[in-house]
C-alpha positions in Angstrom: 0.0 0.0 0.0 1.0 3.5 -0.7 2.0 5.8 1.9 1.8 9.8 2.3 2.7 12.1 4.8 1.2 15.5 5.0 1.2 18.8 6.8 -2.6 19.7 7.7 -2.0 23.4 9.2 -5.6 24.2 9.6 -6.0 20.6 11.8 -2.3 21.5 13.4 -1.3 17.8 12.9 1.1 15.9 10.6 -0.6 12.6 9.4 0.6 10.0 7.7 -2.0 7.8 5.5 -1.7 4.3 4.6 -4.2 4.3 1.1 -6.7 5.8 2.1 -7.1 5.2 5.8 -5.4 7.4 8.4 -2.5 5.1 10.3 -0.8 7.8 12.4 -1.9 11.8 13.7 0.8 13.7 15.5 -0.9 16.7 16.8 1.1 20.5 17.5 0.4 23.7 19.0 2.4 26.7 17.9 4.0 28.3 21.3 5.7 31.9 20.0 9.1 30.6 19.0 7.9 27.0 19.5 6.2 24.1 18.7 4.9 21.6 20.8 4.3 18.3 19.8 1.2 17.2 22.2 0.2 13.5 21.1 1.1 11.1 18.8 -1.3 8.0 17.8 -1.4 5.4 15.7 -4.3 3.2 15.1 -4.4 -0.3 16.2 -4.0 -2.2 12.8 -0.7 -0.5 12.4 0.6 -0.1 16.1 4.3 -1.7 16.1 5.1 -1.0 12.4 7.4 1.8 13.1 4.4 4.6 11.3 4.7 6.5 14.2 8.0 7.4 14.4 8.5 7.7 10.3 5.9 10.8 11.2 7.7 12.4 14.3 10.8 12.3 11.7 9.0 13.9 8.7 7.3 16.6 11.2 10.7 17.2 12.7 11.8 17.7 9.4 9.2 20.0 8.4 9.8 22.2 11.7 13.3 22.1 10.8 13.1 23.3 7.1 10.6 25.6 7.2 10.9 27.9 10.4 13.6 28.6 13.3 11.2 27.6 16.3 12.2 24.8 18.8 10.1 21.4 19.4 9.1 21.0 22.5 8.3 17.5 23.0 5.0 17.2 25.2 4.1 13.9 24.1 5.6 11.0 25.7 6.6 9.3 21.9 8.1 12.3 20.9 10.7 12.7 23.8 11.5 9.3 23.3 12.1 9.7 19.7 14.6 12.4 20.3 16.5 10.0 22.7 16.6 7.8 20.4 18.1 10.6 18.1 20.6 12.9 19.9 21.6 13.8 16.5 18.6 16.1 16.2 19.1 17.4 19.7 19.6 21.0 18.2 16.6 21.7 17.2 14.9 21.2 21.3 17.3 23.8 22.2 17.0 26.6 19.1 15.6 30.0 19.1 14.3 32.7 17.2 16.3 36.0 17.2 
């Protein structure tokens, strides 16, 4: 099946699709010169198939590429996916001007 990963600003989620069904929602609020990532879920069919994280990564990315706000990790999921990635550490700690 295919999969696609999207940016919904107007739901403040990143979702990742799997066909047509929703697998995985990671939800955000926009905090001044952050984002926090509130809750992550994937739905039961695909728990354990590694959908969640592939999401955290592409929203990371996003975050990353597109503005100089820090993630705040406020979802359990996501602070573990940055221990699991200390590579990426930067972006917890950067600031706008």
């Amino acid at each position: 099946m295919k999969k696609e990963l999207a940016h919904e600003p107007d739901a403040r989620r990143y979702v990742l699709r799997v066909g047509e069904e929703v697998a995985s929602v990671l939800d955000y609020h926009v905090l001044g010169d952050s984002v926090a990532f509130t809750r992550a879920f994937t739905n039961p069919p695909y728990r354990g198939t590694g959908l969640a994280g592939e999401l955290v990564a592409y929203a990371v990315d996003h975050v990353e590429s597109t503005s100089p706000r820090r993630i705040v990790p406020s979802c359990w999921f996501v602070g573990e996916w940055f221990d699991r990635h200390p590579e990426r550490a930067e972006l917890l700690r950067r600031r706008t001007a």
